[in-house]
N, C-alpha and C positions, 0 to 999 in steps of 0.2 A: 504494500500500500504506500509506504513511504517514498519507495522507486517510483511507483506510476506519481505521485504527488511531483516528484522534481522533474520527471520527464515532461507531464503535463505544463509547467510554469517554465521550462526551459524553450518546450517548444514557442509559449504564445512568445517569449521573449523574441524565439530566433524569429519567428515569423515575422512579428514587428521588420525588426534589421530586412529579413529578407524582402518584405514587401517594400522596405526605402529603395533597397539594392535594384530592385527585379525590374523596374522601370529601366535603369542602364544598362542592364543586361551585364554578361563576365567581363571581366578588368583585368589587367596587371597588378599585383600590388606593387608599389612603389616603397613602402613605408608600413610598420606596424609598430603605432603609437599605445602603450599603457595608463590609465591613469588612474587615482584613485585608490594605490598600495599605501601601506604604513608597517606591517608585519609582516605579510610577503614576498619573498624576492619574487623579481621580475621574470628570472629564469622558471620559478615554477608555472605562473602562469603563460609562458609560451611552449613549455611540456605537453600543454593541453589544446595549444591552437596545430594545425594539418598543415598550414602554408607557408611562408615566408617569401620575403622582397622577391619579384621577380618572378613570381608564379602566377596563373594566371589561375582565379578561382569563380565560383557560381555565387551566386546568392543562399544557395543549398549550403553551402559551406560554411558561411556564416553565421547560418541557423545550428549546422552542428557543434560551432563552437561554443558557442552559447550552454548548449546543454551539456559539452562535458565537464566548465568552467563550475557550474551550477551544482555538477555532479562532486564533483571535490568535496563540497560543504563548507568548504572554506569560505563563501562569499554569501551574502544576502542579497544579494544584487547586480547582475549583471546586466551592461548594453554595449553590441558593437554597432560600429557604425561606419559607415565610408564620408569621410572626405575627400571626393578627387580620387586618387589613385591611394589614398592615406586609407589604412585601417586603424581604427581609434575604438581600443576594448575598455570602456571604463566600468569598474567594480569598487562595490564597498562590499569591505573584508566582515567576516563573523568576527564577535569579539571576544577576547583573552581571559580565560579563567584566572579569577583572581585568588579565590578562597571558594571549598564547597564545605557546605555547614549539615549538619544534620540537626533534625527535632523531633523528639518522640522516640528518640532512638532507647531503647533498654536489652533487647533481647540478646543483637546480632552486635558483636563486637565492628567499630566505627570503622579499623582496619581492611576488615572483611571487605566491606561497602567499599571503601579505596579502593585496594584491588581488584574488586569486581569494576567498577567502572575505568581504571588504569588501562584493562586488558583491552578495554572496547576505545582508548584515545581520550579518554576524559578525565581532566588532570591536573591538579594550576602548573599556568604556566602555558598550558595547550590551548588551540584554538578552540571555542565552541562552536560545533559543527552544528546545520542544521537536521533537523531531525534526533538530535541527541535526549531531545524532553523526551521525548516517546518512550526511548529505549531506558534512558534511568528510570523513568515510572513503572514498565513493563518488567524490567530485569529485577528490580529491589522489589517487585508483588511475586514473582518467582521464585525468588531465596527465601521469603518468608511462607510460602507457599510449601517447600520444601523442609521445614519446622514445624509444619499443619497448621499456619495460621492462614487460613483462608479467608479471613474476614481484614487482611491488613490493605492496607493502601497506601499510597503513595506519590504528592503531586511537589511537582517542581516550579520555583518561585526562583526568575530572575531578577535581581538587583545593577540596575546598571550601574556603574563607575565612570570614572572621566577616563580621559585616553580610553575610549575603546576598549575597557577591561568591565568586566559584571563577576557580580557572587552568584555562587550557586547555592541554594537553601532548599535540600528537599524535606516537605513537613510529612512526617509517616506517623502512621496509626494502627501501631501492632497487631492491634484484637489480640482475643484469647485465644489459646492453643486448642485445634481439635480434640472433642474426645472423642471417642469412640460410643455412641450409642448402641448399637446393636453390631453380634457379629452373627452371623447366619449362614448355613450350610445346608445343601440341596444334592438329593442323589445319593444320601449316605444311610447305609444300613447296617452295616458291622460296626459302627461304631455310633455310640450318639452323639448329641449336638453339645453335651457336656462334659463329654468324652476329649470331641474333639478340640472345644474351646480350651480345655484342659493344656494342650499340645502347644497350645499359642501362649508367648510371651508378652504380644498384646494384650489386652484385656479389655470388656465392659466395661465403663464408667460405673464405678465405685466407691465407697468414703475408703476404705482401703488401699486399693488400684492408683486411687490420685494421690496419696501423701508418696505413694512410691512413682509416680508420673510413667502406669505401665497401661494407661486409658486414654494416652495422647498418641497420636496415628504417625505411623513411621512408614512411609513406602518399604524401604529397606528390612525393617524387622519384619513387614508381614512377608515380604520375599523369603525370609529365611524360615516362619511360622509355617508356609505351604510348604517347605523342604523337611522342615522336622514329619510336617502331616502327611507327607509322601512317606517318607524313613518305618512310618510307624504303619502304615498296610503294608510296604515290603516287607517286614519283618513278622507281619501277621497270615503272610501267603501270598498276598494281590500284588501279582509282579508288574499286571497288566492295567494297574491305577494308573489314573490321570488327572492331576486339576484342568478341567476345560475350561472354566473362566473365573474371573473374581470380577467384580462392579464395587469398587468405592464411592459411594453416594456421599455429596457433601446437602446436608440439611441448609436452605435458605437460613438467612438472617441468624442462625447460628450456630456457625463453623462446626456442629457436630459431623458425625462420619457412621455412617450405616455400609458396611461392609457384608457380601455375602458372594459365597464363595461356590461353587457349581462344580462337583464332582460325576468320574465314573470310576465306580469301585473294582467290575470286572468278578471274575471268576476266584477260589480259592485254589492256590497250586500244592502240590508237596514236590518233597526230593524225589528224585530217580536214584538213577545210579550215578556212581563218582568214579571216575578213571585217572589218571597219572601217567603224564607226559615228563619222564626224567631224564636231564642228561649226564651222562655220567654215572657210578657206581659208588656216589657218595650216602644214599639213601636208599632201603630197600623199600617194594611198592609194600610190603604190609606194616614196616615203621610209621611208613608215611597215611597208611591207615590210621593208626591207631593217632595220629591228630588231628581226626576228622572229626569235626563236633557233633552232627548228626547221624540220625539214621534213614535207610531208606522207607518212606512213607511218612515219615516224619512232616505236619507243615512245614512249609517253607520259610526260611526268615534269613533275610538278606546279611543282617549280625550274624548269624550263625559259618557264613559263608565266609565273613570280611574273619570272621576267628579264627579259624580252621587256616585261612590263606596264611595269618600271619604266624599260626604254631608253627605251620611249615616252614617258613622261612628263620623262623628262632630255633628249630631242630637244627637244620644247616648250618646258623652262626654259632649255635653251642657248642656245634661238633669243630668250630675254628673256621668256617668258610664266610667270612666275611660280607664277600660282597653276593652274596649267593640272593636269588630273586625268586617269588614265587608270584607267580600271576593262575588265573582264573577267567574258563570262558563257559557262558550257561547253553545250554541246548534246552528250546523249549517249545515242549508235546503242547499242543495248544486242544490235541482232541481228548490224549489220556490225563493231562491239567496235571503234569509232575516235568518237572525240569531237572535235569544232569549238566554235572558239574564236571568239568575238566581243569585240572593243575598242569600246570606248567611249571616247573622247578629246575632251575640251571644252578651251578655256583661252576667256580674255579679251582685254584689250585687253595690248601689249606693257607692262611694269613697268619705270618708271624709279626707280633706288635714290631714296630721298629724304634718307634718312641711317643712319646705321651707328654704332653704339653700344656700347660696352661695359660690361660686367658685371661686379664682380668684384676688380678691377686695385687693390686697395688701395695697394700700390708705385707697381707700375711704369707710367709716363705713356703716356699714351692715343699722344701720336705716336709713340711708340717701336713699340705694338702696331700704331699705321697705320702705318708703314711696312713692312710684313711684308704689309699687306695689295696684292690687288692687281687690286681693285675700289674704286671711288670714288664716293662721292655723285655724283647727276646725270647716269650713264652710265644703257644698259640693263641688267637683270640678267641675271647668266650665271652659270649652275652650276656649271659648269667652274671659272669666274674664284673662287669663291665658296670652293667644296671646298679648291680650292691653298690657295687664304687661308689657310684652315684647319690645312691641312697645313703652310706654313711656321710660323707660331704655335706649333705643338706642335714645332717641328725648330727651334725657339730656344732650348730650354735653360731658360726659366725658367718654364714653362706646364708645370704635370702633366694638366690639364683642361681642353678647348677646344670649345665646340660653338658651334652656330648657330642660332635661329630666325627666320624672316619674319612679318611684322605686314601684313596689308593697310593701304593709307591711302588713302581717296577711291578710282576707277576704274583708275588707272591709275599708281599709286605703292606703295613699298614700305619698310618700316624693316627694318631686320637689327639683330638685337641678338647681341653674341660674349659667351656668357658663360663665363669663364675662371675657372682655380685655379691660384693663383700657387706657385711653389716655390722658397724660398731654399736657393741649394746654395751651399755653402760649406764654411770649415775654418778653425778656431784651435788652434794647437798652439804654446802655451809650458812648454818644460819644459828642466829640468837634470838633471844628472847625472855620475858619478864612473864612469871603468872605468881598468885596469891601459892599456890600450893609447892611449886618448886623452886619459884626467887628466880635468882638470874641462870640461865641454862646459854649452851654453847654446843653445836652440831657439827660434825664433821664427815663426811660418809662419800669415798668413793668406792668403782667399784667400774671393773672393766674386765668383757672377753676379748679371749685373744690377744694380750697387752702385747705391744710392739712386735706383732705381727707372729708370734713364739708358738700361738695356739694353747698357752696358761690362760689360764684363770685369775683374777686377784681382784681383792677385794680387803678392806680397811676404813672400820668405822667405830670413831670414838666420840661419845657423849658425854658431856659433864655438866652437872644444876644441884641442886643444895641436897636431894635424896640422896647422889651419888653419883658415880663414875662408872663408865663401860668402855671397853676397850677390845676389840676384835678384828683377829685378822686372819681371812682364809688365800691361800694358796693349792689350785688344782693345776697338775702338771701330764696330761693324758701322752699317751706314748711313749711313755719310758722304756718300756723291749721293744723288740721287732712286734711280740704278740698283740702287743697292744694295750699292756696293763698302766692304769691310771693311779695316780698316787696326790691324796687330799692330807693338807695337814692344816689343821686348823687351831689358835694360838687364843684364849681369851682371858680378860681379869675385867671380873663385875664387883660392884661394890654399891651392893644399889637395896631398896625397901623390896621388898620380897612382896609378891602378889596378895599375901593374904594378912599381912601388916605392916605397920610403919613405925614401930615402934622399935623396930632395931634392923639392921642390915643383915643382907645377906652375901658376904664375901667368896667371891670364886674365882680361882685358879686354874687352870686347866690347857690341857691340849690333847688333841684327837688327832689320830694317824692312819688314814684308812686306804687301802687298795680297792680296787676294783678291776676282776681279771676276765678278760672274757670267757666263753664254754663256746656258743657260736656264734652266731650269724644274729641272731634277736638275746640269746639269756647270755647273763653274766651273774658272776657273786663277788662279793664283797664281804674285806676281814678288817678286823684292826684293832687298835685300841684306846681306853681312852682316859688318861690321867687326871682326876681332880682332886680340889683340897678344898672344902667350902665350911667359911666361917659364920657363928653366928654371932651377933656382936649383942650387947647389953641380955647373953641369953637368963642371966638369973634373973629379968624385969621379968622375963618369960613365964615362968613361974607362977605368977599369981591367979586368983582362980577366975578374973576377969580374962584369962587369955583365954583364945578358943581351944578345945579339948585335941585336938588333932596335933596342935603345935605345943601343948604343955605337955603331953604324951610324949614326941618323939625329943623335947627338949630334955626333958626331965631322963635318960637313959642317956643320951647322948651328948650333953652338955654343948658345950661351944665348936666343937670342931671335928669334922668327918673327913678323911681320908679314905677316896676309894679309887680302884684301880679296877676299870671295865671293859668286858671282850665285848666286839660288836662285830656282827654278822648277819649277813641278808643275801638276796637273791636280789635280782634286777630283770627284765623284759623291755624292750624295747623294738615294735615293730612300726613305728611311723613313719610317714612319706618323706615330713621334712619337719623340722623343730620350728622354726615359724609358719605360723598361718596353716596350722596342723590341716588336714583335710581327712587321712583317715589313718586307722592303725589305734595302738593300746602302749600307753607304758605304765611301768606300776613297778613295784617294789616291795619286797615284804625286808622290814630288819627287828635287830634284837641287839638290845645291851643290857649285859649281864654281870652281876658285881664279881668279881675274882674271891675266891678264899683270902684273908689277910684282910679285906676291905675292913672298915667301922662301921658301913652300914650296909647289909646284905640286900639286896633288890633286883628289880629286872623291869624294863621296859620293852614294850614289841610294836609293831607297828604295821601296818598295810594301808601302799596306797598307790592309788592309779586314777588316771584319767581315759576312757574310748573317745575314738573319733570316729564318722561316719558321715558319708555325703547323702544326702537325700537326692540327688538327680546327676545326671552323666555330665553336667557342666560344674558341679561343687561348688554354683551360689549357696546354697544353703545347707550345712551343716548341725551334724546335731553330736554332743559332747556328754557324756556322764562322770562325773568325777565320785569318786569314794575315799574315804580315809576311814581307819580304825585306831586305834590308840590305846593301849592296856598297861597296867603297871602292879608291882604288886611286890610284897617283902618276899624274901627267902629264909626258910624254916621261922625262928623265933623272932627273926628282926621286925622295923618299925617302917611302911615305906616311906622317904622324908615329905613333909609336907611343900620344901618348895619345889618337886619336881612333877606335882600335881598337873594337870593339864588344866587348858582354858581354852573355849572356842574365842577362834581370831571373826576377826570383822567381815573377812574374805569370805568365811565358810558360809554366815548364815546372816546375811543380809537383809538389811528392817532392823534389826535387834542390836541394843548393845549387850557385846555378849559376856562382858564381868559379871553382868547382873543373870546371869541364867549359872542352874547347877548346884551341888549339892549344899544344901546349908546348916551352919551350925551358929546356936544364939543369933541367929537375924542376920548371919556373914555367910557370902559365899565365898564355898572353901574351894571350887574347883572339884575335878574329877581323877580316879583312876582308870575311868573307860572312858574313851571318848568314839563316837559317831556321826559321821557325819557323807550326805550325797547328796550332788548337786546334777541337775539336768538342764543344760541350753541348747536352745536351737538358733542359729543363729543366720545371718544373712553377708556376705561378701558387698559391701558395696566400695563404692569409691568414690570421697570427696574430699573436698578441700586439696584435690590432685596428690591424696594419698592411697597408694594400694592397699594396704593393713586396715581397713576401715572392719569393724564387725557391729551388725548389731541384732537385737531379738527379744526372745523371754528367756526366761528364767527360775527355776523351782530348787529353792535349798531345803534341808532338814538337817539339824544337828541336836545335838542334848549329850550331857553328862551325867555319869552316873558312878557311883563308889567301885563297883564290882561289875564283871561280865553276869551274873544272877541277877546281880539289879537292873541290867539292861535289858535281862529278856523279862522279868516279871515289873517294868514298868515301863516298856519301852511307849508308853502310849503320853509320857511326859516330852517328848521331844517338840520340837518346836519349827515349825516351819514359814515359809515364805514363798511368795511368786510375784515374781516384777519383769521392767523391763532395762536393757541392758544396754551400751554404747563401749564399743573396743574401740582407740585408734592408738596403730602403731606407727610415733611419728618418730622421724630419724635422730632424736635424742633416747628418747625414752617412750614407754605404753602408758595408755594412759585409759582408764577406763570409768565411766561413768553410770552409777544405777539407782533405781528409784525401786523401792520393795515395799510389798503391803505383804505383812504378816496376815498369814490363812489359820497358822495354831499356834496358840499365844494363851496365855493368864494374864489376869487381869494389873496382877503386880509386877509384869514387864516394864522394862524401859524399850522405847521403840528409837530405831534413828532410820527412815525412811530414803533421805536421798545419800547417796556417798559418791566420794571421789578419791581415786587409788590413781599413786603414779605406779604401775605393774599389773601384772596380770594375775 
């Protein structure tokens, strides 16, 4: 339209000229005069005249220059004319972008809009061509169109200036974002309409659906929505599905979106038979059976095909054949409605590693990362050996991103390259501060993996304020053999009011020295020991019959000062994908420490604890987590178990609740537990904001409670206490940080509640 507009206004112009001309009939030109430039050079507009001096031309000719002059856009105005044997083109030029402004602008970043209009010539500094309104109003309804605002607009407002310059001001008018009113499906009978909807990432307009913005209309997502819906009848039999059409209806007057989708379902197929196309004698045909995931008669299901394809091709790489390839062709009975599978399996000659490389590791030193590995240069390759690799790497704590590629080298060799994303987790925390109950206090707490790149551990945190002093410092040192055994020593002096009074301290000395050795691939154990001396200060005030009975018991036999010296032993599990941003797998730990003969006070504590993961869908947005802990303690033969080694639920476990105030009591105090219980269950959602990946959020169900004995737990276990809220994870590149709001579901009425919290950790 814009073309036929300048041809139309080019022509009446040439015709004018040509009717002056046509009376003279053809000429010589003598002369070809310009007039009426200021921006232009001269030379471009003679690019666009056919003739020069000495030619002899029509009046026709005339008229075409006209209209290619016009066609530029460069001009608002052209006239040629003959004087004499003189041609005389006089034009007035468009004029010069000064500034273009935006208003009403929120959604679409200002840059965007530059660059969209840059590409098409439009620019300060550039000529404004004519016909340019059109296409910015048109192009900026299209970009917003492509967001689902289909109720946006957009008109342009020129501001002349002097010297032949104007502003450009386009005023736009966003509208709301489509939602999604209805989505509808037509021709479907194996599955329903709620089935199907189910499969779509889109969704119906909902209070739900819009706080997660998954009822605003995405061309693109529903493209991928018909490809999952496709995915899910091949894997149900219907090979011979087809989406025939989809209609996006946009509702007048308001931007909603009525979507309905037009299917044929087709026949149900099953398997035939499976045959085997192999070259070479690296695989026999009945191994290669025996990786076939169905059977014949079996439905059909397209997964099933894509697993089988790729076991084969992981038998081959197991067995050292690297670049070895299995491909897949269907044969398909359209009268007996079963289709056969043919494999195709090639490989080459066995692949010996040549070397192994890493990417990435700005920090942390390359042996640190070979040692995790547990493949070596010079071996044959194995998938198996390769994948683990992998998977230890990310189960270290200081890898958020971990992959692998293969490089052929020559016939019969191969490079690995691990390209990794390093992640410092850590914490610094110095601070001070004044309260009625402690006076002046002063904080110091750091704490870093991976320090200077070593793959250690350390950590170092001391407090001091008028109750008391703490002073702690851990040291983990992982790979100290080839095997892989880890070795924690842990150093601390507390001098601080003891959880269950303040009327005298309780002084501790101590360190703990423990290994951890592997058995395989997921379990390991763990031994060690652990040296204390813990004092009790002003203990004859103890004594008196205002103190609680638990603490003038084990005071009264023991007096001021215990010396004990404790084994400690456990087991360990660890099968997860990766230590950050868990997705699925189990780890947990059972331990035990046990006082030695010679101790002053005989006891034991034991413990179990783990966390499950587990994805809810094949994309592991959404995850769901169980955690458990147990916690027991108890004397040996005649002894007394001390009271400050009692347990307490932390803040973490059972959320809503402070949890000082739950557990077992004695005179109106609570004294803490010798059994502790405690399970939490989240479900949670992957998102990403604030342009963080670590983003988590969801619900959440805690229960914990204490109790004196494992008897009192099971014959009262109906005192425990629980909660359910909702939860915010983000992991930013300092530190985690998480945020939750909890309403206690079982509770008494002489709780103390604390409902919203904020933890820097997980």
């Amino acid at each position: 339209m814009r073309r036929l507009l300048l041809l139309l206004a080019a022509a009446c112009c040439g015709l004018l000229a040509a009717g002056a001309a046509a009376q003279q009939g053809p000429f010589t030109v003598a002369e070809i005069r310009i007039t009426g430039l200021d921006k232009v050079e001269e030379s471009t507009v003679l690019a666009f005249v056919s003739f020069g001096p000495g030619d002899e031309i029509s009046p026709a000719e005339l008229a075409g220059t006209v209209a290619r002059l016009f066609e530029t856009g460069l001009f608002r105005d052209v006239e040629v004319m003959r004087e004499g044997n003189v041609v005389v083109i006089d034009v007035s030029e468009n004029p010069i972008i000064s500034a273009i402004r935006f208003e009403g602008l929120a959604a679409i970043n200002e840059d965007t809009l530059l660059d969209l209009l840059k590409g098409q010539g439009i620019a300060v500094g550039r000529i404004f061509k004519r016909g340019s309104n059109e296409f910015i109003e048109s192009a900026i309804r299209s970009l917003y169109r492509r967001q689902s605002r289909f109720l946006a607009s957009a008109r342009l407002v020129t501001v002349p200036l002097e010297d032949g310059r104007i502003d450009l001001v386009v005023e736009i008018s966003e509208g709301p974002q489509a939602t999604i009113r209805e989505i509808n499906f037509h021709g479907n009978e194996v599955f329903t309409v709620d089935e199907l909807r189910g499969f779509f990432e889109l969704k119906q307009e909902s209070f739900v659906d819009s706080l997660l913005d998954r009822d605003v209309y995405d061309p693109s997502v529903l493209a991928g929505d018909l490809d999952r819906v496709r995915r899910e009848y091949l894997n149900a039999g219907y090979i011979r599905f087809e989406v025939l059409s989809r209609d996006v209806k946009v509702i007048p007057d308001e931007g909603a979106i009525v979507i309905d989708v037009f299917l044929n379902e087709g026949s149900q197929y099953r398997f035939g038979e499976t045959f085997f196309e192999i070259e070479g004698d690296s695989i026999s045909e009945e191994r290669a059976m025996g990786a076939v995931d169905y059977e014949p008669g079996q439905v059909f299901a397209d997964r099933l095909v894509d697993r089988t394809r790729d076991s084969l091709r992981r038998v081959l790489r197991r067995d050292g054949f690297a670049f070895a390839t299995a491909e897949y062709e269907t044969a398909i009975d359209d009268d007996a409605l079963v289709v056969a599978i043919t494999y195709r399996l090639s490989n080459d000659r066995l692949a010996e590693i040549r070397s192994i490389n890493f990417i990435g590791n700005n920090l942390t030193q390359d042996l640190v990362l070979r040692r995790q590995l547990e493949i070596v240069e010079g071996e044959t390759f194995d998938i198996d050996k390769l994948e683990y690799s992998l998977t230890r790497l990310r189960r270290s704590g200081y890898l958020r991103e971990v992959k692998a590629s293969e490089r052929r080298v020559g016939d019969d060799q191969v490079d690995i390259d691990i390209e990794v994303v390093e992640v410092a987790q850590g914490r610094l925390v110095v601070g001070a501060g004044y309260s009625n109950s402690d006076g002046v206090s002063f904080a110091f707490d750091f704490a870093r993996n991976n320090i200077f790149g070593s793959g250690n551990d350390f950590a170092l945190k001391f407090e001091t304020k008028d109750s008391g002093q703490d002073l702690d410092l851990t040291f983990r040192e992982p790979g100290i053999t080839d095997s892989g055994i880890t070795r924690l020593l842990n150093l601390y002096i507390s001098d601080s009011d003891g959880e269950l009074t303040s009327s005298s301290a309780i002084n501790d000395l101590g360190g703990r020295l423990v290994y951890t050795i592997p058995i395989d691939r997921e379990w390991s154990w763990n031994a060690g020991m652990v040296a204390e001396q813990s004092r009790i200060s002003n203990h004859e005030n103890l004594l008196s019959s205002s103190t609680l009975p638990v603490i003038r018991e084990f005071v009264t036999r023991y007096e001021g000062e215990q010396n004990s010296l404790r084994l400690v032993s456990g087991i360990g599990y660890d099968s997860r994908d990766t230590a950050f941003d868990t997705t699925e797998g189990l780890l947990f730990n059972v331990n035990a420490e046990y006082s030695l003969p010679g101790s002053d006070s005989q006891y034991y504590t034991t413990g179990m604890r783990g966390t499950y993961y587990a994805p809810l869908d094949d994309r592991r947005l959404n995850i769901i987590s169980g955690e458990f802990d147990f916690k027991a303690g108890g004397e040996i033969g005649d002894a007394i178990f001390p009271y400050y080694k009692r347990f307490f639920i932390s803040s973490g476990q059972l959320r809503g609740f402070r949890t000082t105030r739950l557990g077992p009591v004695e005179n109106g105090s609570e004294i803490g537990g010798r059994f502790l219980a405690h399970g939490s269950v989240e479900v949670l959602r992957n998102l990403r904001l604030f342009d963080l990946d670590g983003v988590r959020a969801g619900a959440f169900m805690d229960a914990a409670g204490l109790w004196e004995d494992y008897d009192a737990f099971i014959d009262n276990s109906d005192e425990m206490r629980a909660s359910v809220g909702a939860v915010l994870k983000i992991r930013t590149p300092l530190f985690p940080l998480s945020f939750t709001y909890a309403y206690p579901v079982v509770k008494e009425e002489e709780d103390a509640l604390r409902r919203f919290q904020f933890n820097l950790g997980f």
